[in-house]
LOKEDREN-588834 format. One record per residue (C-alpha): residue number from 1; residue in one letter; x negated, y negated, z negated. Coordinates in nm, 3 decimals. Each point is the difference from the previous one (the first is absolute). Last residue first. Layout:
# LOKEDREN-588834
+-----+---------+---------+---------+---------+
! num ! residuo !       X !       Y !       Z !
+-----+---------+---------+---------+---------+
! NUM !       a !       X !       Y !       Z !
...
+-----+---------+---------+---------+---------+
***
This chain:
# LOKEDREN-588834
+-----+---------+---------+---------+---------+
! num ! residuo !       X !       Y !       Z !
+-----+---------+---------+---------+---------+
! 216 !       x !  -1.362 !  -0.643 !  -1.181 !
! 215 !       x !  -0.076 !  -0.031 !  -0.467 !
! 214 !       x !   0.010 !  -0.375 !  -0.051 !
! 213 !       x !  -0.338 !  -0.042 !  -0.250 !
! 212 !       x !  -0.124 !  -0.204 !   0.236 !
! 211 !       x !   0.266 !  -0.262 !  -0.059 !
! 210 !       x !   0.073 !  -0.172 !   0.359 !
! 209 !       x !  -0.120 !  -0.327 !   0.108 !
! 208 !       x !   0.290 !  -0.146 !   0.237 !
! 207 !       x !  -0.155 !  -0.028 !   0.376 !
! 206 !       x !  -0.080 !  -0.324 !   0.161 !
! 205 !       x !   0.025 !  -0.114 !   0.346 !
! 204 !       x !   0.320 !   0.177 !   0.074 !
! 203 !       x !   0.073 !  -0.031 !   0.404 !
! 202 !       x !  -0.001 !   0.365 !   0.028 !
! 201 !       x !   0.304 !  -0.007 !  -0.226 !
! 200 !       x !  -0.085 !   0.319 !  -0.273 !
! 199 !       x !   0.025 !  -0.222 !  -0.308 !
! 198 !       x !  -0.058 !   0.215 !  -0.384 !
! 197 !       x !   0.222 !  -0.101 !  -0.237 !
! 196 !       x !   0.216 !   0.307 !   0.029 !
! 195 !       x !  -0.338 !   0.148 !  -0.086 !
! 194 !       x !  -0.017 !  -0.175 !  -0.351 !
! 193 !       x !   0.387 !   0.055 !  -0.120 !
! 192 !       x !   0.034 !   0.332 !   0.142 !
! 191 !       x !   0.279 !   0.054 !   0.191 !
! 190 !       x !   0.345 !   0.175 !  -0.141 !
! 189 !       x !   0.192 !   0.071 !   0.294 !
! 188 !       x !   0.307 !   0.170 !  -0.013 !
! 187 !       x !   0.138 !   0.299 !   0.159 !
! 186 !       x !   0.352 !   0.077 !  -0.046 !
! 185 !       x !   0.011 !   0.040 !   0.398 !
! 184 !       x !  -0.303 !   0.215 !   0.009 !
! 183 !       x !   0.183 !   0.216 !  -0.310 !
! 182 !       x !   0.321 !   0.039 !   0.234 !
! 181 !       x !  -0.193 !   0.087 !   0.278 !
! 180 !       x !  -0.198 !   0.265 !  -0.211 !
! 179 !       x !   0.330 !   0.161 !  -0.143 !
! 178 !       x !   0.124 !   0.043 !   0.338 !
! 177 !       x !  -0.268 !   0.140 !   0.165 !
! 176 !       x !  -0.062 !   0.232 !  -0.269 !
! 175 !       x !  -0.352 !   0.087 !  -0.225 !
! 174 !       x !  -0.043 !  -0.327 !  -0.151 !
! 173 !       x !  -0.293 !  -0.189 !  -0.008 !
! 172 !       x !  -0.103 !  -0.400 !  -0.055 !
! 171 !       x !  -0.357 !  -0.148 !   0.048 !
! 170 !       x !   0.042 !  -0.314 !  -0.136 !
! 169 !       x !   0.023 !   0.036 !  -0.347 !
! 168 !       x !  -0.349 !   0.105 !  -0.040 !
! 167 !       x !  -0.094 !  -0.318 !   0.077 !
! 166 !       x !   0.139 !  -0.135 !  -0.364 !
! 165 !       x !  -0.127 !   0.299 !  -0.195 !
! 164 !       x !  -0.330 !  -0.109 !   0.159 !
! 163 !       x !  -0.249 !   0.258 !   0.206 !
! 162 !       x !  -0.314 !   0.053 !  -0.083 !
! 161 !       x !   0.021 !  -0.018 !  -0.398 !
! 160 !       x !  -0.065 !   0.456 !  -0.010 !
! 159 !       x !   0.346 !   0.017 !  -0.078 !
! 158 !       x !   0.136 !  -0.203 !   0.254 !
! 157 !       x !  -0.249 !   0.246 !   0.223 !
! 156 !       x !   0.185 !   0.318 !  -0.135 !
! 155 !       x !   0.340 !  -0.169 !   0.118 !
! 154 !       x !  -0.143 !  -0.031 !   0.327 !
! 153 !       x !  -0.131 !   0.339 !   0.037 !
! 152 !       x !   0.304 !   0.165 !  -0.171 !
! 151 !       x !   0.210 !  -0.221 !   0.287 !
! 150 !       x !  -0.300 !   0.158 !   0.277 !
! 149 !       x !   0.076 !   0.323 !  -0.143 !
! 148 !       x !   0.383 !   0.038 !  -0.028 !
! 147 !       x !   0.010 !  -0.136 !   0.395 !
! 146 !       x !   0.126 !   0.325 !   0.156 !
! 145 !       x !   0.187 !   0.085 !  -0.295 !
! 144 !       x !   0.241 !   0.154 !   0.224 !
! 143 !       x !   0.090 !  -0.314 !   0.181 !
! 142 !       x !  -0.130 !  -0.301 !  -0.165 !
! 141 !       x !   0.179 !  -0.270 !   0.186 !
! 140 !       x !  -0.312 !  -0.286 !  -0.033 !
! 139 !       x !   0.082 !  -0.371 !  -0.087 !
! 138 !       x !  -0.082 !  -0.323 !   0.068 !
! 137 !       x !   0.211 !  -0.318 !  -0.068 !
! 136 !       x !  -0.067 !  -0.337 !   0.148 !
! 135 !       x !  -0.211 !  -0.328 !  -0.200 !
! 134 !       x !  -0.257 !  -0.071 !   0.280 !
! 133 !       x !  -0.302 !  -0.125 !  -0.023 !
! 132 !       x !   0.003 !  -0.011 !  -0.388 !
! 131 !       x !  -0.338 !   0.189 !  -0.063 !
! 130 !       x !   0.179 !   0.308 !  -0.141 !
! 129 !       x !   0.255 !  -0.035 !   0.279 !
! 128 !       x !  -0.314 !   0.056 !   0.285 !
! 127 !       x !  -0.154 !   0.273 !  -0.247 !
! 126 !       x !   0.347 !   0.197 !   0.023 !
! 125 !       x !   0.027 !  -0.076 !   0.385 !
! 124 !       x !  -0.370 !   0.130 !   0.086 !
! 123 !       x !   0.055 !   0.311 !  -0.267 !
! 122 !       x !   0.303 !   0.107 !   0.220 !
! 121 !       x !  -0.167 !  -0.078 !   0.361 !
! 120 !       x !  -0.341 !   0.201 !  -0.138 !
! 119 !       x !   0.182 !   0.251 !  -0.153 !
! 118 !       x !   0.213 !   0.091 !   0.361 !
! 117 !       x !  -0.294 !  -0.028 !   0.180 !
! 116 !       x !  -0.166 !   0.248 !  -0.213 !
! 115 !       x !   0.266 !   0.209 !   0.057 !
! 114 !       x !   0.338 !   0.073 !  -0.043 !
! 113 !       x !   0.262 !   0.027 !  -0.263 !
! 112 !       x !   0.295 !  -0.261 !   0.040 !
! 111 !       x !  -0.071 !  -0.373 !  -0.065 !
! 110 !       x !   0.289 !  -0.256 !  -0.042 !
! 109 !       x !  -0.080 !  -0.402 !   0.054 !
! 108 !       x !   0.261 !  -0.276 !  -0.065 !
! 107 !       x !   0.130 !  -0.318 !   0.211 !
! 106 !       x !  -0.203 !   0.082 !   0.355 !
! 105 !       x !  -0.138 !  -0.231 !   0.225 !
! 104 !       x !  -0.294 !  -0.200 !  -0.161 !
! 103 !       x !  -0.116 !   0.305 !  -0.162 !
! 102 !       x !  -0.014 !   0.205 !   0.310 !
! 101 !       x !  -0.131 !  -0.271 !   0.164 !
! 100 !       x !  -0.334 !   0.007 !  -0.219 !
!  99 !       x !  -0.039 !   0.389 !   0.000 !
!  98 !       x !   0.003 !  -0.023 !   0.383 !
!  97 !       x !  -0.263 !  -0.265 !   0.022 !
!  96 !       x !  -0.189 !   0.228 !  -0.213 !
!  95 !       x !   0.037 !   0.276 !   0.184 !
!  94 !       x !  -0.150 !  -0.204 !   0.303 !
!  93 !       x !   0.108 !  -0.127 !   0.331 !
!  92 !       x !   0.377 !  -0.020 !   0.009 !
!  91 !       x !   0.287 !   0.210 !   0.177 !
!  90 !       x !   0.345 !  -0.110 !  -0.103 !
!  89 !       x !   0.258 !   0.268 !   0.106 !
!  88 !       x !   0.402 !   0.015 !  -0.020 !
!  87 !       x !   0.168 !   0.300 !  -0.039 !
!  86 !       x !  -0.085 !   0.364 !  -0.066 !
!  85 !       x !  -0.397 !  -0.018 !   0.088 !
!  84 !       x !  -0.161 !   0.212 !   0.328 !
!  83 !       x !  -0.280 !   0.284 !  -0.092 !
!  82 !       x !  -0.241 !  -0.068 !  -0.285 !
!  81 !       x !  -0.292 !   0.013 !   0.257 !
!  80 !       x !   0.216 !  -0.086 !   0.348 !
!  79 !       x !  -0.325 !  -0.017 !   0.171 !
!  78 !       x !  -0.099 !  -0.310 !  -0.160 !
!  77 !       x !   0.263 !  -0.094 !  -0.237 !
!  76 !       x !  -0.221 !   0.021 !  -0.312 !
!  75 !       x !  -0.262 !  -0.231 !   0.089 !
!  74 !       x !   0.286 !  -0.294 !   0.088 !
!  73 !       x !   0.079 !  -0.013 !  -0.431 !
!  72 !       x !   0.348 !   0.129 !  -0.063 !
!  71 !       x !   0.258 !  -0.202 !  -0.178 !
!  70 !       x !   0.307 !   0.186 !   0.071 !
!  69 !       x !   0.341 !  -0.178 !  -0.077 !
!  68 !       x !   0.336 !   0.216 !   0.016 !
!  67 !       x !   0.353 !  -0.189 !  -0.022 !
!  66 !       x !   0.283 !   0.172 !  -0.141 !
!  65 !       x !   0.242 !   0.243 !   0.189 !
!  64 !       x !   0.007 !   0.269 !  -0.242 !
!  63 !       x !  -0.149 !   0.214 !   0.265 !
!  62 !       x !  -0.274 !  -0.228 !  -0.041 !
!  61 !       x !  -0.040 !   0.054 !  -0.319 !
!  60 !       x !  -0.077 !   0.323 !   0.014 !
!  59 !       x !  -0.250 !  -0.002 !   0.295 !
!  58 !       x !  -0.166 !  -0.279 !  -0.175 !
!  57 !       x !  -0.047 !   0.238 !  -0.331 !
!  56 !       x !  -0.099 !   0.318 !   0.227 !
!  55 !       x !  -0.231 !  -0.105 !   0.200 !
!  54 !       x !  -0.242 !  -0.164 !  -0.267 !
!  53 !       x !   0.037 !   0.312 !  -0.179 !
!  52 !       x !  -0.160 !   0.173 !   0.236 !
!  51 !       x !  -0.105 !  -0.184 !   0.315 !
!  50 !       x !   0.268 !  -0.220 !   0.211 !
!  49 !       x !  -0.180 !  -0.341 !   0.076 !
!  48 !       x !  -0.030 !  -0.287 !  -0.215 !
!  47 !       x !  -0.144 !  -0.154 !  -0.340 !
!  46 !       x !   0.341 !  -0.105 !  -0.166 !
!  45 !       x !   0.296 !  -0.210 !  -0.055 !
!  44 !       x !   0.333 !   0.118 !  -0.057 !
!  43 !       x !   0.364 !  -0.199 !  -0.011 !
!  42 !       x !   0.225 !   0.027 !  -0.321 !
!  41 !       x !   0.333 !   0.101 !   0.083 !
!  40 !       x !   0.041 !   0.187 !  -0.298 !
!  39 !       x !   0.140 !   0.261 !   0.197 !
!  38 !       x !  -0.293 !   0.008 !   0.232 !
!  37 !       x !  -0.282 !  -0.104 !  -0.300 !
!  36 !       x !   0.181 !   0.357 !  -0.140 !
!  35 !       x !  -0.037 !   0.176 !   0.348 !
!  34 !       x !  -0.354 !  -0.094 !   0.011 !
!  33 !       x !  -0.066 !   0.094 !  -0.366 !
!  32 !       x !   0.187 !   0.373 !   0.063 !
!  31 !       x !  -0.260 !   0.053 !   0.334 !
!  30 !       x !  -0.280 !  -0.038 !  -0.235 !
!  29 !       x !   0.158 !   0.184 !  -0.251 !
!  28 !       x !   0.036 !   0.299 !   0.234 !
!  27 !       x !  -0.331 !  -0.021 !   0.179 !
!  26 !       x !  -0.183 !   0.009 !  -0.363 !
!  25 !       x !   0.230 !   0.267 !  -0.119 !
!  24 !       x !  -0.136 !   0.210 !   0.240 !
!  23 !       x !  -0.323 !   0.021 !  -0.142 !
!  22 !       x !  -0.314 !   0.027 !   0.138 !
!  21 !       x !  -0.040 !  -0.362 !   0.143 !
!  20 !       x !   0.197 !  -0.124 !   0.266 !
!  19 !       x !  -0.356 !  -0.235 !   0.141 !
!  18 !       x !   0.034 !  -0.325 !   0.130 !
!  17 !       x !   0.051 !  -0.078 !  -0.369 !
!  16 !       x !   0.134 !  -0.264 !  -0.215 !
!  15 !       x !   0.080 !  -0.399 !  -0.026 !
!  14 !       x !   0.367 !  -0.090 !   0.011 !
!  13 !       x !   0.042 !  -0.427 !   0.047 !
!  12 !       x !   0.349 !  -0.106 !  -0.133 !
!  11 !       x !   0.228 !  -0.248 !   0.227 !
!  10 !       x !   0.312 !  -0.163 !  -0.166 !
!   9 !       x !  -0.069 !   0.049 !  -0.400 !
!   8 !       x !   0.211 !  -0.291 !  -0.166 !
!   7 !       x !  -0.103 !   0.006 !  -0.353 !
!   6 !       x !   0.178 !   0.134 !  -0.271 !
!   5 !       x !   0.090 !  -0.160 !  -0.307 !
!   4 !       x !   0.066 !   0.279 !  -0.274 !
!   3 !       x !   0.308 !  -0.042 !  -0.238 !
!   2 !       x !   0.203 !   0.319 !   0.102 !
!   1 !       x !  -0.268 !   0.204 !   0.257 !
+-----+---------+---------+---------+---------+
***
């Protein structure tokens, strides 16, 4: 990475499944990412509890001595749900509420396969950055090609004038832990010149007027 600033990554935020999927290789990478955050020392946040691949990331890093952050909303720990979280715990009201901290708290975002769940907290993030709320790196560890349709999906939608050459540039993939750090921490922000105009304070009392022809 010769002549590439990289940005301090300290806590990264892992979104994937409470499910272990079909494929072994799944459990295996997801273990390999939570030993390389380990040796990176680069701490983990994430939703909580032990499921699937969930389980197997914070148990990972963990051993690697590293801190461990679930976010888990209150519903889910009722009679031990998700089963008991590798670290520290924050439980919170609403999904949402969840989504929100995990933004606030973590440096850079990595999805492994998973869910709907696991789509909805990626594309949340990458719509979040599009809009300029928060300027962090997102990218998915495309094990086995696991993600080769939602990235043709994407690309097909640049194509179609949905999606902007410029936002496309934030969702990042790689298919190693190691490469995909190292991209995340390359990363950098290019935000578009109308939305990053845009004021999200509460306290705003006027909005900037946006071109309609902005493609979100």
């Amino acid at each position: 990475m010769e002549g590439v600033s990289v940005r301090k990554i300290k806590k990264i935020c892992v979104f994937c499944g409470a499910n272990s999927g079909k494929d072994v290789a799944f459990v295996n990478a997801a273990f390999h990412l939570g030993e390389v955050l380990g040796k990176r020392k680069i701490d983990l946040v994430y939703g909580g509890g032990k499921l699937g691949l969930m389980g197997c990331v914070s148990t990972a890093v963990a051993q690697h001595e590293r801190q461990v952050l679930g976010i888990i909303p209150s519903a889910f720990t009722v009679n031990n749900l998700v089963g008991e979280t590798c670290g520290k715990e924050i439980k919170v009201a609403t999904m949402q509420e969840r989504l929100v901290m995990m933004m606030e708290l973590s440096d850079a975002f990595i999805a492994l396969p998973g869910g709907f769940g696991t789509l909805e907290e990626l594309f949340q993030m990458i719509s979040w950055a599009q809009l300029s709320i928060h300027n962090k790196p997102i990218g998915v560890l495309n094990i086995n090609g696991f993600f080769n349709g939602l990235l043709s999906f994407v690309d097909h939608a640049v194509k179609q004038e949905f999606i902007t050459p410029r936002a496309r540039k934030i969702l990042i993939s790689a298919t190693t832990a190691d490469e995909l750090v190292d991209k995340l921490q390359a990363f950098r922000f290019e935000p578009d010149p109308a939305l990053s105009k845009l004021k999200w304070s509460p306290s705003s009392s006027q909005k900037e007027k946006l071109d309609l022809t902005l493609r979100l």
